[in-house]
N, C-alpha and C positions, 0 to 999 in steps of 0.2 A: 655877449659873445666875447667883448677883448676882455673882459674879468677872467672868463674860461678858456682863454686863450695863454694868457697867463698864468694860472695856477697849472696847466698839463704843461707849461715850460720850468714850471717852478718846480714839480713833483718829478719831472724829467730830472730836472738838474741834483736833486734828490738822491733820488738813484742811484746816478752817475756817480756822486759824493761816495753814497755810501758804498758802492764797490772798490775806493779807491782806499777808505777807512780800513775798509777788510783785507787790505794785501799789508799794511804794515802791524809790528808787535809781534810778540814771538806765536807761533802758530797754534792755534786750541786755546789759547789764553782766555779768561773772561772778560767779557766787555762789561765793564761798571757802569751800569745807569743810572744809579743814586749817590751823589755826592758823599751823603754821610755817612755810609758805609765803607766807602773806598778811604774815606777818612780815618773812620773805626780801623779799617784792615792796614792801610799806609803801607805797608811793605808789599812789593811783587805784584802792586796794580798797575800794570804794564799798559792796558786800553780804558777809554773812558769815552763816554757819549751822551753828554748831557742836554742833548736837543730837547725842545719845546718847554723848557722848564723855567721855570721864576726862582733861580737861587734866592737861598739865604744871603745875605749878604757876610754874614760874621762866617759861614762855610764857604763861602768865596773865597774871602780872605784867607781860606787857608790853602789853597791846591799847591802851592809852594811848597807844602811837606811830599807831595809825592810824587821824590825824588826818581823811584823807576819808572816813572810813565812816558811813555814812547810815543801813546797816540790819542791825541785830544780832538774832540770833535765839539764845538758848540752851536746851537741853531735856534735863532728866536728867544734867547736869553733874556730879551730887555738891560742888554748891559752893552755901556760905551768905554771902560778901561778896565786895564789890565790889572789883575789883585797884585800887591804885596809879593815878593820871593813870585813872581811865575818865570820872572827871567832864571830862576835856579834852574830850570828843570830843563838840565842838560842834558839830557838822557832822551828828549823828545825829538823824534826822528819823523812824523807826520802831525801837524796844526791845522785846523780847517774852523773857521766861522764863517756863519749865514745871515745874514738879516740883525744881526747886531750892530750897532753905530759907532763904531770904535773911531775916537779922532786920532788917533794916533799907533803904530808899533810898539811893538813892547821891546825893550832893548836886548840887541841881538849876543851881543859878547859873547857870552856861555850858553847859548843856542846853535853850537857850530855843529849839533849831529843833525840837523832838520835836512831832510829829504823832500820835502811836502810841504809849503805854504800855499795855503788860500782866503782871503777874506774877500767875502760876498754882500752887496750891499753897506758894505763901509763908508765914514764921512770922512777917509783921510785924504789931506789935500798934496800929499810928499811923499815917496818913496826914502828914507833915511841913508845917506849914504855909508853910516856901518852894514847895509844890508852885504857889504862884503865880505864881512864875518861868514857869510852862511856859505862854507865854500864846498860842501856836502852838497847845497840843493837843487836838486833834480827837475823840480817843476816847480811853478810859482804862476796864483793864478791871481789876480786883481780886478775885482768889480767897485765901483762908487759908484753913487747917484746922481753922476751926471755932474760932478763938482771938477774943479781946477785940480788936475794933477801935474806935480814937478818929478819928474826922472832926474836918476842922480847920473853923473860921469862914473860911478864904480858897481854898475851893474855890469860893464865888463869883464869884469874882474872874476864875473862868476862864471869859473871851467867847466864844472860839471851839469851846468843850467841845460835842458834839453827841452822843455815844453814853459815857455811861455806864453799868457794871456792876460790881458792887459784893454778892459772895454769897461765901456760906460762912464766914459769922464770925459773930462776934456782937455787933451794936452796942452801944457802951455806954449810948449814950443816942439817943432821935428826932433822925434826920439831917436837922433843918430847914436848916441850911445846904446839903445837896443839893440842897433845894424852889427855895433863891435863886440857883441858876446858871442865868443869863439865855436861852440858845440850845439847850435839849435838840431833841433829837428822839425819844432812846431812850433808857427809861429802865427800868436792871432791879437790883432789889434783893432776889432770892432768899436765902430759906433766912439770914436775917438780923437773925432776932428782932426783927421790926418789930410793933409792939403796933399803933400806929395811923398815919393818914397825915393832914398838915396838910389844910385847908381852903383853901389859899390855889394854888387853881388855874386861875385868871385870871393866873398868871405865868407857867403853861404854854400860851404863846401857838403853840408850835410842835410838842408833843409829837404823835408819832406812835404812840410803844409804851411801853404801861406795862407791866412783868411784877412782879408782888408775889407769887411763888410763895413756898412753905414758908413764911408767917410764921406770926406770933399773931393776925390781925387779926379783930375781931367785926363792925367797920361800915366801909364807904367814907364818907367825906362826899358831901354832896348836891353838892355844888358839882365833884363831877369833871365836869361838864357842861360846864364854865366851859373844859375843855382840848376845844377844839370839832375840833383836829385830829386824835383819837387815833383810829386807826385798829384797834390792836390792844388789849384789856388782857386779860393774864393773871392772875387771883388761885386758881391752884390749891394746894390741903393748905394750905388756911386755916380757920378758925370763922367763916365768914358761912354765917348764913341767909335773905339777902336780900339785895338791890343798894337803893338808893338808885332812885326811880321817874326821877330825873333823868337818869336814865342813857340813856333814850329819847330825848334832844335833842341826844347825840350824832351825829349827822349822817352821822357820815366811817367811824362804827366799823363795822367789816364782818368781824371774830372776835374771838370772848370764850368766852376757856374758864375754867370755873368747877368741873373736876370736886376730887373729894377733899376739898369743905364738905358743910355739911347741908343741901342744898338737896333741898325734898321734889319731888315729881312734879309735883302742882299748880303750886308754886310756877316751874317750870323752865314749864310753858307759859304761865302768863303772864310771861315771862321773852321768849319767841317772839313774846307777843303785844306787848311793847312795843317789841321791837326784829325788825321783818317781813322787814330786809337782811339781817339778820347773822346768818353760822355761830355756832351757840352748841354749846360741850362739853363732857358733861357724864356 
């Protein structure tokens, strides 16, 4: 059952990928499924999707030549770094790996068009702080297996950041530098050994989704009120037994699932009664 439970989350998440693959690159373009053709072709191969595949290795080594490619997708590669010239490939505006072990980033410098990063199943243990270079990127998702990760002080710095994700590790220390990246809207830190969450949420002048699934967490501060757009928050398989009463001034919020804490029976309908809009789960 948890094998099959797994693979419809994995085949979900699939999906999800691949719908996100199909909104970048110029519109009608070919998606290249074979390496060595896109190789042969080199010019004007804008998308590429080289999931489930066992590269060559000496074709690896080349994707550096192709310089118009906008959108890279790889899944199940059996590959942990990055070939030769990929950091050329400034022209790349969406990046996504799956289930490859990459210990490390590929250097960002001349990756300043990227819109789109996500690595899935990654063994890297740092966020690099050139990730400030990428001052284009939109969304940024981060999965590892559950290894030590370090946040840098210069994710701030990224304006345009609007969806971040950020689970399955285990922080070294509170990601207040996530608190200070100016333009969230989505914001999810699963399954991340998060003990507690700042107070300073009058910064989240835009947030729409909070998700704080799996952590340590005992209290919210009072002051999530102060993020008057949040639409969604999720704190499930946490240690709260209670919400913060402020939580009723949220205005905009219209689902809150709280199942998998100690929240008693009582407690969950006055939970209903402070909050009369909102789907609450529990």
């Amino acid at each position: 059952m948890y094998k099959l439970i797994v693979l419809i989350v994995f085949f979900s998440l699939c999906g999800k990928a691949q719908n996100e693959f199909d909104k970048y690159g110029p519109f009608g373009s070919q998606v290249f499924t074979d390496l060595k053709l896109a190789l042969d072709v080199e010019k004007n191969v804008y998308k590429m999707d080289l999931s489930y595949q066992k590269l060559e290795p000496k074709l690896y080594a080349k994707i550096g030549k192709l310089k118009d490619l906008q959108a890279l997708k790889l899944s199940g590669n059996e590959i942990s770094t990055f070939p030769p010239g990929f950091s050329d490939l400034s022209n790349l505006i969406y990046f996504a790996t799956y289930n490859n072990e990459f210990s490390e980033f590929p250097e960002f410098k001349k990756l300043g068009n990227l819109n789109y990063l996500e690595f899935f199943g990654a063994k890297i243990d740092s966020i690099p702080c050139q990730i400030a270079y990428l001052s284009k990127l939109k969304t940024f998702k981060f999965s590892s297996s559950n290894d030590t990760l370090k946040i840098p002080p210069t994710l701030k710095y990224l304006k345009n950041l609007k969806e971040l994700t950020i689970e399955n590790c285990v922080l070294d220390s509170f990601p207040k530098d996530i608190f200070k990246i100016p333009n969230l809207t989505y914001l999810n830190l699963s399954n991340a050994n998060v003990f507690y969450i700042t107070k300073h949420f009058e910064r989240f002048t835009g947030l729409e989704v909070l998700v704080l699934d799996g952590n340590k967490l005992n209290t919210l501060p009072v002051e999530i009120y102060l993020a008057k757009k949040l639409r969604l928050l999720s704190v499930k398989n946490n240690f709260l037994q209670k919400l913060p009463d402020s939580i009723a001034q949220l205005e905009h919020l219209t689902l809150l699932d709280v199942r998998g804490n100690n929240f008693s029976k009582q407690y969950i309908e006055e939970l209903k009664a402070l909050l009369p809009g909102c789907e609450i789960r529990f």
